[in-house]
C-alpha positions in Angstrom: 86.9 97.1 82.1 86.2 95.2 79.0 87.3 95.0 75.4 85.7 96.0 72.4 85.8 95.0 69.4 83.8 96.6 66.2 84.5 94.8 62.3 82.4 96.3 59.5 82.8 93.6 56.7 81.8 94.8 53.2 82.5 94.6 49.0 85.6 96.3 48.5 86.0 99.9 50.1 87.8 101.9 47.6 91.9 102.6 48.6 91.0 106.2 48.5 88.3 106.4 51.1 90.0 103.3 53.9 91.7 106.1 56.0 89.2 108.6 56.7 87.3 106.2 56.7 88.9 104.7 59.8 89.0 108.0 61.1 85.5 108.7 61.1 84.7 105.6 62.9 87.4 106.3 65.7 85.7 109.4 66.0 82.4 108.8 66.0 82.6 106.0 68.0 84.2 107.6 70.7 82.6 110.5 70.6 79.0 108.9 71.1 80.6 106.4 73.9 82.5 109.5 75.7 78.3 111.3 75.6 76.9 108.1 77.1 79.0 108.6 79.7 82.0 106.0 79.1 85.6 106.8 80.2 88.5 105.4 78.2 91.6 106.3 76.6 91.0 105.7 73.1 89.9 104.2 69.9 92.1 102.3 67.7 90.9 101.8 64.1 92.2 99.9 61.0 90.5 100.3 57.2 91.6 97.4 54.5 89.5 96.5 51.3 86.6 95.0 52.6 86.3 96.1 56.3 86.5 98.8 59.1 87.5 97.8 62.6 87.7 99.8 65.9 89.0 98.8 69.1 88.9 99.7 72.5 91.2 98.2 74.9 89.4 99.4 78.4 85.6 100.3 78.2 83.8 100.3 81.4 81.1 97.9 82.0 78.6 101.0 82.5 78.6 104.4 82.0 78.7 106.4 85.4 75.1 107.6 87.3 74.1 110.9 86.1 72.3 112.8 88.8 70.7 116.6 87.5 69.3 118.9 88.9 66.1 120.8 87.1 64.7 124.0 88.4 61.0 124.7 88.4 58.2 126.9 88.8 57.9 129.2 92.3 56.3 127.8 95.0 52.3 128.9 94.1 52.5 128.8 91.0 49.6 127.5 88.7 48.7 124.1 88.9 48.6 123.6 85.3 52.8 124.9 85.1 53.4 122.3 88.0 51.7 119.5 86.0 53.9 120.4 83.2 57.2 121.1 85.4 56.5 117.0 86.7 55.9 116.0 83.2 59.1 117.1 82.0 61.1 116.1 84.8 59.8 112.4 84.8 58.3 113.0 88.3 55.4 111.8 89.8 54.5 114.1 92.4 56.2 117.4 94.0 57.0 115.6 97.0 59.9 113.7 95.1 61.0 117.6 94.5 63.1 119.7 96.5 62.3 123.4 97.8 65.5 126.1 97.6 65.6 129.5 98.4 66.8 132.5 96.4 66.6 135.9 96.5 63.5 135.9 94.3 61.2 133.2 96.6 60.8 129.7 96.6 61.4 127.5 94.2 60.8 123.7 93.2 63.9 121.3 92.2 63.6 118.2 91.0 66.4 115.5 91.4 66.6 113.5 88.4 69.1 110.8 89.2 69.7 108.1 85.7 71.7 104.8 85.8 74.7 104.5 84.1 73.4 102.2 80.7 75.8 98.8 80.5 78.2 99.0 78.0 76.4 96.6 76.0 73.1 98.3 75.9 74.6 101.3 74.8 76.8 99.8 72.0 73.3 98.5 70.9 71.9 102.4 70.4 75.0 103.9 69.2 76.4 101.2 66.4 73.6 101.6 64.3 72.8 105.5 64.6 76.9 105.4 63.9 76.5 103.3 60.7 73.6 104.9 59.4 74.7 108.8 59.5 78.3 107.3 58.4 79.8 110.1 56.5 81.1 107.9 53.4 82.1 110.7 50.6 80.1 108.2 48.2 78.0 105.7 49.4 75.1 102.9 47.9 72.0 101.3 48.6 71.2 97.8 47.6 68.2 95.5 48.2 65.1 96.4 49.5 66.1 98.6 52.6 66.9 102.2 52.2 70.2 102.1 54.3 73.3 103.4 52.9 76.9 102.3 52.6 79.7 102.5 50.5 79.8 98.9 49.1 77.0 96.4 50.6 77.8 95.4 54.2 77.6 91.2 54.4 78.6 91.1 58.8 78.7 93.0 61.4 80.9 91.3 64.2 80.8 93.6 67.6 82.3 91.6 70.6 82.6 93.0 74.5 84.9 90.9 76.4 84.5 87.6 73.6 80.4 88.3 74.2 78.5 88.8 71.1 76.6 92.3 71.6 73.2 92.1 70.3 71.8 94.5 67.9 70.6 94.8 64.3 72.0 97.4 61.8 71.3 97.2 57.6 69.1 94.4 57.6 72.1 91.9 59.7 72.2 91.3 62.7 75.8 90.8 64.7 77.8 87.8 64.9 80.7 86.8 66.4 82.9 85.7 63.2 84.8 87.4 60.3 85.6 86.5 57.1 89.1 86.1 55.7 91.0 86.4 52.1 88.0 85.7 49.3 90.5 83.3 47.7 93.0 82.0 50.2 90.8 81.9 53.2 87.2 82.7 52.9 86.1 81.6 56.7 83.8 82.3 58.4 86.1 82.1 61.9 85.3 82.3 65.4 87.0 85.1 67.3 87.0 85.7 70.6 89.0 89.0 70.8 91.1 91.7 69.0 94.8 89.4 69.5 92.6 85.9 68.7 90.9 88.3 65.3 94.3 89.5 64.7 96.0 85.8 64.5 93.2 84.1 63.2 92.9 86.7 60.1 97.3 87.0 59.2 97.3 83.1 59.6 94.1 80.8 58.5 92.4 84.6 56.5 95.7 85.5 54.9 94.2 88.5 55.7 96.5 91.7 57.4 94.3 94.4 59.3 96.8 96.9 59.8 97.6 99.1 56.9 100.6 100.2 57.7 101.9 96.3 58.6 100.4 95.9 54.8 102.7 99.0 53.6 105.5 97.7 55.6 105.1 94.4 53.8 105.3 95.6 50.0 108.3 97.4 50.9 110.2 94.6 52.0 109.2 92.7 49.0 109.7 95.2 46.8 113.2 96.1 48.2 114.0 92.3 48.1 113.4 92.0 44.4 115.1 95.4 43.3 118.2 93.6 45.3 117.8 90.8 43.5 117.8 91.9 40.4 120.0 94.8 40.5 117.5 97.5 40.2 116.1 100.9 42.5 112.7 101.4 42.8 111.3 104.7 41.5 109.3 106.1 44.8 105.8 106.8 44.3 104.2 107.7 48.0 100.8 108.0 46.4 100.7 104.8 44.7 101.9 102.7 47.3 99.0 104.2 49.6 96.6 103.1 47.2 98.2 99.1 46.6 98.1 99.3 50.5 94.6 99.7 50.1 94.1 97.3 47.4 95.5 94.1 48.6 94.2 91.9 52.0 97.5 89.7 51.7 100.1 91.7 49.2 102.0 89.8 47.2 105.2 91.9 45.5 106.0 90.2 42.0 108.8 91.4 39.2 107.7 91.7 35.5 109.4 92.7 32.5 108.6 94.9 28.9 110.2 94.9 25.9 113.1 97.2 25.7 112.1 99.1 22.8 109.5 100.9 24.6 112.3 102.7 26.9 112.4 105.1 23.4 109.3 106.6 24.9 109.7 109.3 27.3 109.6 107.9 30.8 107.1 110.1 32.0 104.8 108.4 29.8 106.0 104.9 30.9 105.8 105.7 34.6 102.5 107.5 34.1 101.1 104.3 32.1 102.4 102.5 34.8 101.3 103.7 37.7 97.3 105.5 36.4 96.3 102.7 34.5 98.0 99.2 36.1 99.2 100.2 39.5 103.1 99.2 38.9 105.5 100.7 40.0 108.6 101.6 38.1 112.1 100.9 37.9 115.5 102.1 37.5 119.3 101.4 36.2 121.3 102.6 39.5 123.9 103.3 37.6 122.5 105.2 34.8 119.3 106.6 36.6 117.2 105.5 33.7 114.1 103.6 33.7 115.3 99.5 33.5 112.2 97.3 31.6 110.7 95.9 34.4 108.5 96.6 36.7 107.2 95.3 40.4 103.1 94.3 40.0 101.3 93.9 43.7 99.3 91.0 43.3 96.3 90.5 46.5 97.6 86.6 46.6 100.4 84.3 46.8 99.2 81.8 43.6 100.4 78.3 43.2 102.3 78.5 40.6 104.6 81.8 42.5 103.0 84.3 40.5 104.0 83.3 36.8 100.5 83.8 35.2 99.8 86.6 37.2 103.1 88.3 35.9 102.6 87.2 32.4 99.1 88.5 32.2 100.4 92.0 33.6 102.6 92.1 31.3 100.5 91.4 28.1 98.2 94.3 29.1 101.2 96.8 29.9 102.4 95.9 25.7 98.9 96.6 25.0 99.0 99.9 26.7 102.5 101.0 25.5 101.8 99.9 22.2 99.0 102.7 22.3 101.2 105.2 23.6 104.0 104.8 21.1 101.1 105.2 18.5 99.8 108.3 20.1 103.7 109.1 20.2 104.5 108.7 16.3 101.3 110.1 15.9 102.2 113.7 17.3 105.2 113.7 16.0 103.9 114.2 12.4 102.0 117.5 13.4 104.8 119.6 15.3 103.3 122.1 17.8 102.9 125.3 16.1 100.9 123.8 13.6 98.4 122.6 16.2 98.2 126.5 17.9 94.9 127.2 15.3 93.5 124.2 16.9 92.9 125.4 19.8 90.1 127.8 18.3 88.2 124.7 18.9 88.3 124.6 22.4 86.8 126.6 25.2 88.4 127.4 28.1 85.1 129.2 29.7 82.4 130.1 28.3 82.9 134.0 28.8 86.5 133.9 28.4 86.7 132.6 24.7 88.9 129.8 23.9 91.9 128.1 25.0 93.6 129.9 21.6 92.3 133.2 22.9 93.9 132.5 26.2 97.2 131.9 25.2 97.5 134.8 22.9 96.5 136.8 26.2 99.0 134.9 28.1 101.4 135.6 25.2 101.1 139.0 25.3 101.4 139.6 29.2 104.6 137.0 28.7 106.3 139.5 26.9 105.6 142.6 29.1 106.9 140.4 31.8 109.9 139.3 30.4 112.2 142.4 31.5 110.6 141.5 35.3 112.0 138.0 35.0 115.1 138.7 33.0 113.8 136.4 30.2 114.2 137.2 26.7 110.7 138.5 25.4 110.5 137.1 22.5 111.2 133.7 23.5 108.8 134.4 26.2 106.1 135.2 24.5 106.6 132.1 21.7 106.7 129.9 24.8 103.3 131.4 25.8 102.2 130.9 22.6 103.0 127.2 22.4 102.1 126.5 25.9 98.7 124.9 25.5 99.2 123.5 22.1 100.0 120.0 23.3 96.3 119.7 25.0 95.3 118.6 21.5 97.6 116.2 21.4 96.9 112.2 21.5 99.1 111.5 23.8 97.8 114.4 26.2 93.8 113.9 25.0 95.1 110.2 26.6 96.6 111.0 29.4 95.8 115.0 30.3 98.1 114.6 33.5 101.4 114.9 30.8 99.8 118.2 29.4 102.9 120.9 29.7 105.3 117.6 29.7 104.6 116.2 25.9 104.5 119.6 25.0 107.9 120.3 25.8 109.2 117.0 23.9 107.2 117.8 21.1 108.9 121.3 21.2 112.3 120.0 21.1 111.8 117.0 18.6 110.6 120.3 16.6 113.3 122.1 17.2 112.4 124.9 20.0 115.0 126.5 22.0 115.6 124.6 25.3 114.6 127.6 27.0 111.1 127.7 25.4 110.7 124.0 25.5 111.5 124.0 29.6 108.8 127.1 30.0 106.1 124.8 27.9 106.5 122.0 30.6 106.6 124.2 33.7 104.4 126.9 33.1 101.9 125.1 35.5 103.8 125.3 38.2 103.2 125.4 41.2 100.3 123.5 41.4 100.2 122.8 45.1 102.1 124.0 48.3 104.7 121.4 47.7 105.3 121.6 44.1 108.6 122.5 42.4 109.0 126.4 41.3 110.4 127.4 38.0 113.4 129.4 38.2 114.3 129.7 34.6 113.6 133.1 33.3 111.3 132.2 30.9 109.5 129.7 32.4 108.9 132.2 35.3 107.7 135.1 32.7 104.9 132.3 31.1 104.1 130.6 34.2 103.0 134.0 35.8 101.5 135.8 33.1 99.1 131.9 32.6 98.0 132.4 36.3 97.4 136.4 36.0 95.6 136.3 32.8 93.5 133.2 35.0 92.4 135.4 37.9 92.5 138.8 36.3 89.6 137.1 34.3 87.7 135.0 36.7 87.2 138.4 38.3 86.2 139.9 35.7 83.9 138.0 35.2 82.7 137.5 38.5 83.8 134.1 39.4 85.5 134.5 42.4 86.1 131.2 45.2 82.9 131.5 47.6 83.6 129.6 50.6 85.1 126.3 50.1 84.4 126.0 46.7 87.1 127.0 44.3 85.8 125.5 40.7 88.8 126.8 39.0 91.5 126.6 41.4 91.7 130.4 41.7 93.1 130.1 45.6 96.0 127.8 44.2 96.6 130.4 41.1 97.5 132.8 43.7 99.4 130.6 45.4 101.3 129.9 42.6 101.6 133.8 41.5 103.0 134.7 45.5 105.3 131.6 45.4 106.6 132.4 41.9 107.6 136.2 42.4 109.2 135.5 46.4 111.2 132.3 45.1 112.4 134.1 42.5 112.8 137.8 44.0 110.5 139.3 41.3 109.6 142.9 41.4 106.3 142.6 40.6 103.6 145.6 40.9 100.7 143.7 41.1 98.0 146.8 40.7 99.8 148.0 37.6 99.6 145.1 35.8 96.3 143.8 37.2 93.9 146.7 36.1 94.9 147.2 32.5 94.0 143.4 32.1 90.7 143.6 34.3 89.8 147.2 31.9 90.5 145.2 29.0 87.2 142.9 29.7 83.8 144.2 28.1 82.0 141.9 30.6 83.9 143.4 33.7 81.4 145.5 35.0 79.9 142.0 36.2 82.1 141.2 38.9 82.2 145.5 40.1 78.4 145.9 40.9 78.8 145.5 45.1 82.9 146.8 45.1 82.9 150.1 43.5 83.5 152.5 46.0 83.0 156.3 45.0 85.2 157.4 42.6 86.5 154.4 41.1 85.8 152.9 37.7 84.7 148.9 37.6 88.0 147.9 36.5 89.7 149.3 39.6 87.2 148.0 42.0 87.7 144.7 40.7 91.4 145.0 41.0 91.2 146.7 44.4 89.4 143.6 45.4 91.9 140.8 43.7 94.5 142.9 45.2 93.1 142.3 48.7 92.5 138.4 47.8 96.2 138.0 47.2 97.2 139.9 50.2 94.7 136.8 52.4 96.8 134.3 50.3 99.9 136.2 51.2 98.7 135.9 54.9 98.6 132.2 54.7 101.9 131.4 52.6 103.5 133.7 55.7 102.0 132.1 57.9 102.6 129.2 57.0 106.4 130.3 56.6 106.9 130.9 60.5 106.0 134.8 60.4 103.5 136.4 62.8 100.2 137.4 61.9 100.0 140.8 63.7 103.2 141.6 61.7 101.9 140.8 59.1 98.5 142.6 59.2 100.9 145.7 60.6 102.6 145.8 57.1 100.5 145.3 54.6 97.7 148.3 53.5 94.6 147.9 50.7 97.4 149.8 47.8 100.6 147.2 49.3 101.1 145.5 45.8 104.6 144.6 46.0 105.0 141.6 47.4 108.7 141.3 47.8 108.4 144.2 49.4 106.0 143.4 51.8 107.6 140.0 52.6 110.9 142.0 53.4 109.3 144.5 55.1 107.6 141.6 57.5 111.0 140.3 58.2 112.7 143.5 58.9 109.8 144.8 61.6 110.3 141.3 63.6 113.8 141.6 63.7 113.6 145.6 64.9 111.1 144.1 67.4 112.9 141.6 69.0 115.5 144.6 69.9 115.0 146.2 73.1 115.0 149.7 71.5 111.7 147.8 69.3 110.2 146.1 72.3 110.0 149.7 74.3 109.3 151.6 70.9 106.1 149.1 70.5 104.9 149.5 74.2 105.5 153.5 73.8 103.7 153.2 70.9 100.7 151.1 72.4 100.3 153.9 75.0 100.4 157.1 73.2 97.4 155.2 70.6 95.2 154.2 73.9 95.1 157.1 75.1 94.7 159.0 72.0 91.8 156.3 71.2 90.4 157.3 74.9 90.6 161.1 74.5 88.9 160.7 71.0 86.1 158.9 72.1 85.0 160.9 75.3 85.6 164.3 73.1 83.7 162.6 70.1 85.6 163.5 67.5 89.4 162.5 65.8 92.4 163.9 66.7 93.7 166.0 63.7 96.7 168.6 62.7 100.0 169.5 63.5 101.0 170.2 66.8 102.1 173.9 67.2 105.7 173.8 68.5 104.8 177.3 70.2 102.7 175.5 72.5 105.3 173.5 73.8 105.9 174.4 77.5 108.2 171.6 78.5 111.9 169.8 76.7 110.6 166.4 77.0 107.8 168.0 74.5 110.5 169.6 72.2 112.9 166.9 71.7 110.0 164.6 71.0 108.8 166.4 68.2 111.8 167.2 66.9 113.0 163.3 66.9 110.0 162.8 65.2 110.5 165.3 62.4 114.2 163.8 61.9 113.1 159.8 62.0 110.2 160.3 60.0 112.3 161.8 57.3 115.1 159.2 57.7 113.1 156.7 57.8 110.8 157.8 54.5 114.0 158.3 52.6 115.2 155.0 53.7 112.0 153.3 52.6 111.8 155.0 49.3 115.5 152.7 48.7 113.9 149.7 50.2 116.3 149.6 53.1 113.5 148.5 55.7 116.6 147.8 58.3 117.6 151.4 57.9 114.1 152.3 58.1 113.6 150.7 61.5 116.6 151.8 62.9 115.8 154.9 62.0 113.0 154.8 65.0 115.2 153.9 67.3 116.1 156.9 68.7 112.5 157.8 69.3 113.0 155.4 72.2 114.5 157.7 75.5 112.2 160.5 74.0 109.4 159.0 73.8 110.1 157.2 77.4 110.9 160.7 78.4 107.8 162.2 77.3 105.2 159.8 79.2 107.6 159.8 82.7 107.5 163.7 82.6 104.9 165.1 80.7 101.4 165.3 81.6 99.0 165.1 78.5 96.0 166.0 80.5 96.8 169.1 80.9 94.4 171.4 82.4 94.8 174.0 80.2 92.5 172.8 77.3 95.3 174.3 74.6 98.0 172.5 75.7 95.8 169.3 76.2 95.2 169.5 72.7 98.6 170.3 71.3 99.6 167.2 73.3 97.6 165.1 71.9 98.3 166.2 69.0 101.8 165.4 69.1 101.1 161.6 70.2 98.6 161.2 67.3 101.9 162.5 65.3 104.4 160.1 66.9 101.3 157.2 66.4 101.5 158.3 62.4 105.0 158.5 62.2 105.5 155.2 62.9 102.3 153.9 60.5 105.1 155.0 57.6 107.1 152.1 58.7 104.1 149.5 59.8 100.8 150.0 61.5 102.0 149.4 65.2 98.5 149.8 66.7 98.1 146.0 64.7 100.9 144.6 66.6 99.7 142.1 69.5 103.5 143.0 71.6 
């Protein structure tokens, strides 16, 4: 068993792209080895700025024998498909082959028995076929060559047990050093193995491999000068992924701003902060605001303990606060509503007019929503109204991730109710799985009618997500919809407010041409098919959620538009089955749709009808039809109130009778009436219980 060990030194590999990256080359790496026949347990990987490394603790020194065995022509058989049958096989004549038997004749074999390739020689093929298919998300080419990577390579160091492997890849061949810190230690250094590479690079490179030793260090430092100085960090996962990525030998230093600019709002400090210098922000424990300082991760430990470094951080962070309180004052002289006409002057798509005629759509679906929500319409629909105003902002034109979050300071410097103000910020939300959901009223109403209006009119349009491409974020619109009306309980019929907005679209005829079904006007294609879009978005968020699948599939039906309802109704049937009355009412139910399926197929055509109670010869027959009559009734009325616990329990008596029914009836009666009236009466029990859920969906 030997060691490997695999460094691809480069320019700087952006922060964004180090994992995967590392990923990738565990993968493929192991993946190509594991083909060539190499047992092991695993590849270890590490990404930093400038270089990708894989490891591999206990590769064998050759790949095992491969002996196959290839089947050939019949004995007899021309000469010229023998030729070809040697050819093939590597063989020179067909007395290296074997002769078998089988029921068909004799037949050649050839035995084709391969050497295991030395781990060296095939490290030598695979490497380079690795690097030059590398799935970078962006890569370059430089020089003369036409090889591809995502900064220009400068070594390739590939050691098996301290022995240089031999090979050439992009124009270099391999070498048995690395390169440490540009600055603090350039190299180049002999290694002799991962722990010697390892030591080598933290001590005489200044250099740390391992990201998440890199991560572990700018915590420390960082918590070490927010104790010193009295201060919290504000967390920011995402940033401190990317300084991991950005420093070879971080450095954690403290700088300060001048006070004055704490009169901004912190948003736009911390944004500043963090998009456009990388620092992270910090806070008065005691108050919870934002302190004037801020901790800068510098990718070296200077001479003179950071001082110049610290003082030119903080030169450009006045420059770029100094902007922001001039885009800040500068907003403030225009106050929102004033800015509404603006937005004449920008499209929102093409075929859906402007972002001005989008928000008085959104305005006017705000209001009708309102009651849903228990907001106040009319602040609902001025919230709507103001929503997108702030996109013509400075400060937003500047920074477009604060859109909704200037707005709603600009709203209250002007005066808005809170309640309006609060809706402007949130009615994005949620933008993700894991973003916060509104719960205010209003901010509920506008948030909801933004994303309806959205997808009502990317389908009307016919727009819709194709594959994995989703240009407009239509998948996480609907997201946002199903997470805003079950988070908040919202009683929203999603057909009747869907269509009249699809119908109010000259151009919707385009998205209807391959949906309409006979009978139906565009608009209620379209809507049939949006309708069915949410319910696979409703699937996942479920899902997702712990619930079943086959429950869920059992519940919901194309015209299911409620999704409250649906969500309860989901719940409800899992807890009825997981009740013995439910378990036996599902396997009852699972027979009496077999055989009904069975019967309907061998007679060629469906079961239909009432069965005729006259027909009935035997009680089990009787008191199943007539539990059926009384639990289909209970259990209607029940569902009309949206007691879906009353509703199940409501086919809990079906259980004995139905039990009943299959240990002493027999449906294949010979008399050809009663078969049928039989049959009948299970296709009545099967549709009884598709009132409650579709039971023939349920996996048991």
């Amino acid at each position: 068993m030997s060691e490997l060990l695999l460094e691809l030194f480069s320019e700087e590999i952006p922060a964004r792209m180090q994992s995967r990256a590392a990923e990738d080359l565990a993968r493929l790496l192991g993946g190509a080895l594991k083909d060539a026949g190499f047992a092991f347990a695993a590849v270890r990987s590490f990404a930093g700025p400038r270089r990708l490394v894989a490891v591999i603790d206990d590769l064998p020194d050759r790949a095992a024998d491969v002996r196959e065995e290839r089947k050939g022509p019949r004995v007899g058989a021309p000469q010229k498909a023998l030729d070809g049958f040697l050819r093939g096989a590597g063989l020179a004549s067909l007395e290296l082959c074997e002769i078998r038997e089988d029921r068909k004749g004799a037949f050649y074999v050839a035995i084709i028995e391969k050497p295991g390739l030395g781990a060296a020689e095939a490290l030598a093929q695979i490497v380079p076929k690795i690097m030059r298919g590398f799935p970078w998300p962006k890569s370059m080419k430089w020089g003369a060559g036409d090889f591809r990577w995502v900064r220009p390579l400068h070594n390739i160091l590939c050691l098996l047990d301290g022995q240089r492997v031999d090979f050439e890849a992009a124009g270099l061949r391999t070498t048995a050093h690395t390169f440490g810190h540009r600055v603090m230690g350039p190299g180049p250094f002999a290694v002799t193995g991962f722990e010697n590479y390892q030591q080598i690079l933290a001590g005489q490179g200044h250099v740390l491999v391992d990201a998440a030793a890199r991560k572990a260090r700018i915590e420390a430092q960082m918590a070490a000068l927010c104790e010193a100085h009295g201060l919290e960090l504000v967390p920011n996962p995402a940033l401190l992924d990317e300084v991991t990525g950005l420093a070879e030998w971080p450095v954690a230093l403290i700088g300060a701003m001048d006070p004055a600019f704490l009169a901004l709002p912190p948003e736009v400090i911390q944004l500043s902060m963090a998009k456009n210098q990388k620092y992270f922000s910090l806070r008065d424990p005691k108050t919870g605001a934002l302190a004037p300082h801020f901790i800068v991760i510098a990718n070296l430990e200077a001479p003179d303990g950071g001082k110049a470094i610290v003082a030119g951080n903080e030169r450009v962070l006045t420059a770029r606060l100094d902007d922001a309180r001039y885009f800040w004052d500068t907003d403030l002289k225009t106050p929102l509503e004033a800015r509404v006409d603006t937005l004449r002057d920008v499209v929102f798509h093409q075929k859906l007019g402007s972002v001005h005629d989008k928000s008085e759509r959104v305005a006017a679906l705000a209001r009708k929503l309102a009651p849903l929500t228990g907001a106040d319409p009319d602040l609902a629909e001025r919230a709507a109204r103001l929503a997108k105003a702030d996109l013509v902002t400075e400060m937003v034109v500047e920074f477009p991730a604060l859109q909704g979050v200037m707005g709603r300071y600009y709203a209250l410097q002007g005066g808005e109710n809170a309640a309006v103000a609060d809706a402007i910020a949130d009615h994005y939300k949620p933008q993700g799985p894991h973003d916060s959901v509104p719960t205010a009223p209003v901010s509920v109403a506008v948030a909801l009618a933004d994303k309806l209006d959205t997808l009502t009119g990317f389908w009307a349009i016919d727009e819709k997500p194709t594959g994995s491409k989703d240009p407009y974020a239509l998948r996480r619109a609907a997201l946002g919809v199903i997470r805003l009306v079950l988070e908040n309980g919202v009683r929203l019929q999603l057909k009747k407010v869907t269509l009249p907005l699809i119908d109010d679209w000259s151009g919707q005829a385009a998205g209807a041409a391959a949906l309409i079904e006979e009978g139906e006007s565009p608009a209620q294609a379209i809507t049939a098919n949006l309708l069915a879009f949410f319910h696979d978005r409703l699937k996942v968020y479920l899902r997702d959620s712990g619930a079943r699948h086959d429950l869920i599939d059992a519940v919901i039906s194309p015209e299911a538009d409620d999704l409250v309802a649906i969500t309860n109704r989901v719940g409800a049937l899992e807890a009825f089955l997981a009740t013995p009355d439910g378990a036996q009412l599902l396997a009852g139910a699972k027979r009496a749709a077999s055989i009904v399926r069975i019967e309907e197929k061998r007679d060629g055509a469906a079961i239909t009808g009432a069965p005729d109670p006259a027909l009935f010869v035997q009680a089990e027959e009787k008191a199943l039809f007539a539990a059926l009559r009384d639990a289909t009734e209970q259990a209607g009325k029940a569902l009309e109130e949206e007691d879906y616990e009353a509703a199940m329990a409501a086919l809990a008596p079906l259980r004995p009778v139905v039990d009943a029914f299959f240990d002493h009836v027999t449906v294949n009666a010979d008399d050809p009436a009663l078969r049928a009236n039989r049959l009948r009466l299970l296709n009545m029990f099967r549709e009884s219980l598709r009132g409650v859920a579709d039971f023939d969906k349920i996996t048991g």
